[in-house]
Phi, psi and omega in degrees: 000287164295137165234172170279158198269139167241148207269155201222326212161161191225162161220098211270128144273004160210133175223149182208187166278344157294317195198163165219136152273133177230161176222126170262166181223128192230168168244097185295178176273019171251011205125305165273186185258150173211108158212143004261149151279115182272140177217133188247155192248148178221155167278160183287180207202152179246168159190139169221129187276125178280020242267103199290193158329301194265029177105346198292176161238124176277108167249181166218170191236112190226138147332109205227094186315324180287349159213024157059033159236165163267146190204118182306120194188120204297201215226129159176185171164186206272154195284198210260139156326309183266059181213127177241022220224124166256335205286286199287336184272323167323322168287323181300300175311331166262353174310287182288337175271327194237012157084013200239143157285139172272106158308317158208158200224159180200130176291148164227025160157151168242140213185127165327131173268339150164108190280342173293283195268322195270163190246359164297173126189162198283126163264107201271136191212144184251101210238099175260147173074059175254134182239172231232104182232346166209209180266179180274163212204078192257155156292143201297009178230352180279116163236098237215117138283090189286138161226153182240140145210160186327158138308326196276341166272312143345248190326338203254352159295307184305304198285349185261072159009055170286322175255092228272359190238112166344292171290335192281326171300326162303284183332320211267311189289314152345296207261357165274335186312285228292353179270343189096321155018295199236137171230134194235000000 
């Protein structure tokens, strides 16, 4: 019914530490030819919803250039070259962006990151019984602002569409599923 698009050739027009652009000439599944496909290669990327010990919700708060905001958001970011673990890296990332440890940690989902162009995807994780165990560790482009806030805050964010970047609104909704929070 469906056929898979088949790769016919790559061509990389950019590679960096971040990111690689390729442009393919593929064979859709009706036949045709398509060149060029732009496709960006990315590492997968963690994001974690915090819940300490006494209930909070641990987010941050960051600078997001590509649309000139700060922007409300969990603690995650792309995994390491050398880390094949989204677990140890999801802990790392939380480690480091909000200075608190996880007592437990549980994936509540994996998701495209935009499956049309990117070749990633986001490992979502619900991280409970958490306390405040080192300093914060930023990355040489981050300036990260923590807020604890309520469930009750939390949510009244979602609904006034304070937290505007997707995949963290995925991750967040996840982990209210996985919490009962949220019922669907």
């Amino acid at each position: 019914m469906h056929n898979a698009w088949k790769h016919i050739h790559s061509k990389y027009i950019h590679r960096e530490k971040w990111f690689n652009l390729r442009s393919d000439k593929v064979l859709k599944g009706n036949g045709a030819e398509m060149e060029p496909y732009y496709v960006f290669e990315f590492s997968d990327w963690v994001n974690v919803l915090p819940v300490t010990t006494d209930g909070k919700i641990v987010l941050v708060k960051q600078y997001r250039y590509g649309l000139g905001v700060w922007s409300i958001e969990v603690p995650g970011g792309i995994m390491d070259p050398h880390e094949t673990n989204p677990e140890e890296a999801a802990k790392r990332e939380l480690l480091e962006e909000t200075g608190y440890s996880c007592g437990n940690i549980e994936q509540v989902a994996i998701v495209a990151t935009n499956p049309a162009i990117q070749n990633n995807r986001l490992y979502c994780y619900l991280a409970t019984g958490c306390e405040l165990t080192h300093d914060q560790a930023f990355d040489e482009n981050e300036e990260i602002e923590l807020l604890l806030v309520t469930m009750e805050e939390l949510k009244a964010m979602l609904r006034n569409n304070e937290i505007i970047q997707s995949l963290h609104v995925n991750s967040i909704l996840y982990a209210l599923i996985k919490m009962g929070e949220v019922k669907i």
